[in-house]
C-alpha positions as CSV (number, residue, x, y, z in Angstrom):
1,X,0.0,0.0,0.0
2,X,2.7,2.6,0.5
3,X,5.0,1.9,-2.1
4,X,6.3,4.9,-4.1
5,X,4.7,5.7,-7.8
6,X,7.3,4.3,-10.6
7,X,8.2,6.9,-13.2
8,X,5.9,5.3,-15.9
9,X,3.0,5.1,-13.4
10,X,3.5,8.8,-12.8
11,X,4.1,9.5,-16.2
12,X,0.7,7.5,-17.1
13,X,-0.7,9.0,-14.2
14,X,-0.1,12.6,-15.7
15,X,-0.5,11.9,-19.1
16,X,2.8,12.1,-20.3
17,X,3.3,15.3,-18.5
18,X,5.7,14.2,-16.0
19,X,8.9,15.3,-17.4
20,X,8.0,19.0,-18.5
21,X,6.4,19.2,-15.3
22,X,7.7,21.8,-12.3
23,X,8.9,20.9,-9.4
24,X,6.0,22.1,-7.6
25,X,3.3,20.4,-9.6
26,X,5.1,16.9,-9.4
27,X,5.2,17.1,-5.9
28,X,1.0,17.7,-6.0
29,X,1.0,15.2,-9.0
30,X,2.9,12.6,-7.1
31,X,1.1,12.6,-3.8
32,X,-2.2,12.3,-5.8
33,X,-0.9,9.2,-7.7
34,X,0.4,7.7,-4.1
35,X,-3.2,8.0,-3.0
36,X,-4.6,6.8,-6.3
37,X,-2.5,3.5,-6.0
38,X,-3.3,2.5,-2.8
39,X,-6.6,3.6,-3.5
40,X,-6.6,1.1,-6.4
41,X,-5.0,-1.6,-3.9
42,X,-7.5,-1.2,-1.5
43,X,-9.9,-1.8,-4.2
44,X,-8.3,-5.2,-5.3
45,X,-8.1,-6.1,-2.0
46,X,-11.8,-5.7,-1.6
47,X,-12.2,-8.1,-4.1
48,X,-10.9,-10.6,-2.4
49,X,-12.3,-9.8,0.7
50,X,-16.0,-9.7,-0.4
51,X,-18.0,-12.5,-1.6
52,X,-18.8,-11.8,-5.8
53,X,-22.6,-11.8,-5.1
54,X,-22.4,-8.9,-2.6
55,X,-20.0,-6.3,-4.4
56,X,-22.4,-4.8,-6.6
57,X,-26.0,-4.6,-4.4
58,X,-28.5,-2.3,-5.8
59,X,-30.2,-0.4,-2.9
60,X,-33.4,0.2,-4.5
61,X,-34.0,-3.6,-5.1
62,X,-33.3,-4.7,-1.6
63,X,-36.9,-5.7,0.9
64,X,-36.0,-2.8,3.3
65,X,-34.3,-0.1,1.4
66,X,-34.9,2.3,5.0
67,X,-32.9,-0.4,7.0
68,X,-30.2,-0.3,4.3
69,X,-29.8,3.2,4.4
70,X,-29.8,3.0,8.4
71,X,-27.2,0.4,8.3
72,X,-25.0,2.4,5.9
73,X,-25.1,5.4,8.5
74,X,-23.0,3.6,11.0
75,X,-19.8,5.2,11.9
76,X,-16.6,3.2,13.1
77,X,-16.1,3.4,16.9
78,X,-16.1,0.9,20.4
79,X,-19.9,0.3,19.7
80,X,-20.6,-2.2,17.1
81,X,-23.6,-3.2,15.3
82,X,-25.9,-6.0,15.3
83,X,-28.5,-6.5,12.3
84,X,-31.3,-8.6,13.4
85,X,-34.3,-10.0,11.4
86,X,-35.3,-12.9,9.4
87,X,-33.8,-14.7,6.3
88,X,-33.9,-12.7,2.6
89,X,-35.1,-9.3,4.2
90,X,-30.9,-7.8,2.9
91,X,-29.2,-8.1,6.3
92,X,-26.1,-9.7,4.8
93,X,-26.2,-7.7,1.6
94,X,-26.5,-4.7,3.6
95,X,-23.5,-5.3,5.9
96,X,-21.2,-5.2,3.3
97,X,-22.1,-2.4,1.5
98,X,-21.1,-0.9,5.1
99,X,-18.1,-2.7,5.1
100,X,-17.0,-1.4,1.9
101,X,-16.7,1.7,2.8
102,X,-15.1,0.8,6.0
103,X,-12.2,-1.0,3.8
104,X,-11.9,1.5,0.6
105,X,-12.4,4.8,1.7
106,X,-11.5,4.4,5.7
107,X,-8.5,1.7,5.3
108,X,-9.4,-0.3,8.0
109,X,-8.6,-4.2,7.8
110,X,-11.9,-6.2,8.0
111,X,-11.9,-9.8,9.4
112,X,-15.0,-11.5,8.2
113,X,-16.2,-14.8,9.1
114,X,-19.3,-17.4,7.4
115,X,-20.8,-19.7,10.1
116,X,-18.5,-22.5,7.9
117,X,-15.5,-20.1,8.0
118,X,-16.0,-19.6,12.3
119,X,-16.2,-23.4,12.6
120,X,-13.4,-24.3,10.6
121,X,-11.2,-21.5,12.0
122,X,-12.0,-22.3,15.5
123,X,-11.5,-25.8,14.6
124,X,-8.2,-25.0,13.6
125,X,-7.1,-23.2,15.7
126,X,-7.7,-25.7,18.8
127,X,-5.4,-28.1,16.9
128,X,-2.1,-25.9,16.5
129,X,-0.2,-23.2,19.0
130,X,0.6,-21.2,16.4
131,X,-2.6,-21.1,14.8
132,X,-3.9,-20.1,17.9
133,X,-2.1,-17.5,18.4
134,X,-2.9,-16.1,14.9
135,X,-6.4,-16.8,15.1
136,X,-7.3,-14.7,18.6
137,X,-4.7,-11.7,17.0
138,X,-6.6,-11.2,14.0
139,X,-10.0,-11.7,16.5
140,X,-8.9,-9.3,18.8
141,X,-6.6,-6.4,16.8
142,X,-9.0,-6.6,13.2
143,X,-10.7,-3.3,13.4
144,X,-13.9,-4.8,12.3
145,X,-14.5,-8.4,13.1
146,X,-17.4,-9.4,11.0
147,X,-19.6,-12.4,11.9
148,X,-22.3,-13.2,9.2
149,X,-25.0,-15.4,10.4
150,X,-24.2,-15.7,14.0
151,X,-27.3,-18.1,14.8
152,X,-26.5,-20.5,12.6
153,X,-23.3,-21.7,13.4
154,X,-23.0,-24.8,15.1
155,X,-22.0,-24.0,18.4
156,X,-19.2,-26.3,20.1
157,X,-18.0,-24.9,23.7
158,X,-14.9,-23.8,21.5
159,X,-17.3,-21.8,19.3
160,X,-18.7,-20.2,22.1
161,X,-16.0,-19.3,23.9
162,X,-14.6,-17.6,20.8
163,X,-17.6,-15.4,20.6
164,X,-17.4,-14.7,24.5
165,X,-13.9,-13.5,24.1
166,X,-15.0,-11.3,21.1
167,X,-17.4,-9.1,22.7
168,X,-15.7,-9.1,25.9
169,X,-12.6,-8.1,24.8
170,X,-12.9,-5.6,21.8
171,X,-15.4,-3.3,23.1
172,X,-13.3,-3.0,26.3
173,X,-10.5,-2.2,23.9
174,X,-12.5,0.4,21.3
175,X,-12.9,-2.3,18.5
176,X,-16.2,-2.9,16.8
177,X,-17.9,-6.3,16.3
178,X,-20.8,-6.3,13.5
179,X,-23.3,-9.1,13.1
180,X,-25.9,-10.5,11.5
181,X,-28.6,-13.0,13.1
182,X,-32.1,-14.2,12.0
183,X,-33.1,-15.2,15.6
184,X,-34.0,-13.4,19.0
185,X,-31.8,-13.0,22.0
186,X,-33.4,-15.6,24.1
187,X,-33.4,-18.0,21.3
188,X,-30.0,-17.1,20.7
189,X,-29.0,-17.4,23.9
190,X,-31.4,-20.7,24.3
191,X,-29.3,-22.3,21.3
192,X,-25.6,-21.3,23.1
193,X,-25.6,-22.0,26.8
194,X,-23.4,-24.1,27.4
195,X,-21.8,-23.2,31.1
196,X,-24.6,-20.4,31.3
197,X,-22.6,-18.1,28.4
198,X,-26.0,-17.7,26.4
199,X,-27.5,-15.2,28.1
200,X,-24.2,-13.2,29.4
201,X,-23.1,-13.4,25.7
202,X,-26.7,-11.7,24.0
203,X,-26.3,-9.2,27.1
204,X,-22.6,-8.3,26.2
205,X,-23.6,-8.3,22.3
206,X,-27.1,-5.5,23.2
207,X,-24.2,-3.6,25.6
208,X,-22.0,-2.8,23.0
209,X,-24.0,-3.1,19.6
210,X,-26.2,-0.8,17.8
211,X,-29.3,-3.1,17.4
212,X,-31.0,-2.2,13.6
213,X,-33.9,-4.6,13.2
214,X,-35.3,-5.6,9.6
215,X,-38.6,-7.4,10.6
């Protein structure tokens, strides 16, 4: 992301101009093709990062296009956000419309998880040291951790303890956790309680969430 322009990506970047150029204007023409590039990286990045069915969502064609508008007003801070509501109603779709914003224009580094993705992480990461370690970094430091479909992951006592640990320790530490579930808090809680986490878990997630509901 911060590596310097070449001279033919300046020179494309100012149209051939580079050379007749003074001093002062390649300064102004550099800095803006620095922030071009990384601009462009971020982008490519994004790509990767994002799921090819979510990248282009048209607003006007979603269920709810009130709630997607809502969701998109979120700014980045300690409180996270928690998008609530049942199956096809744009929860998902919605989220990462946010999140592109969040990545491209704000530069922060998004950590997204699938209910598949969760599992097999945490799976993982119970079977090595070193993938442990790697796994509860990029869970605590990623400054958005995105789960998608909370609910419906199967929840192991590993699982759980995962999610405890997220939305005990990133609020306390100013990072956001977004979500998206199709269920209510007691059901949610109902469905992960083993050791009595459930309910402390749902209370810790309505603490330090913004709760946007799209029933």
């Amino acid at each position: 992301m911060n590596d310097e322009p070449t001279l033919s990506e300046l020179m494309k970047f100012t149209e051939g101009r580079w050379e007749t150029m003074t001093n002062e204007e390649r300064k102004t023409a550099y800095f803006e093709c620095m922030r071009e590039l990384e601009r462009w990286g971020l982008q490519s990045s994004w790509k990767s990062l994002c799921p090819p069915g979510y990248r282009n969502t048209i607003s006007e064609q979603l269920p709810n296009v009130a709630k997607f508008q809502e969701v998109q007003k979120w700014q980045y801070g300690p409180n996270g956000l928690l998008v609530v509501g049942p199956t096809r109603r744009g929860k998902t779709r919605s989220v990462w419309k946010l999140l592109e914003r969040l990545h491209v224009d704000e530069r922060r580094k998004i950590i997204a998880y699938t209910p598949m993705d969760l599992k097999l992480a945490v799976m993982s990461a119970w079977q090595d040291v070193e993938a442990a370690e790697d796994f509860l970094f990029d869970v605590h430091n990623a400054d958005v951790l995105f789960f998608d479909d909370l609910d419906t992951v199967k929840f192991t006592e590993a699982v759980e303890e995962t999610i405890y640990e997220a939305f005990e320790f990133r609020p306390t530490h100013e990072k956001p956790v977004i979500a998206t579930v199709n269920r209510t808090g007691r059901e949610l809680a109902a469905r992960m309680n083993a050791n009595g986490r459930g309910a402390k878990i749902v209370e810790r997630m309505r603490e330090s969430c913004q709760v946007i509901n799209f029933t």
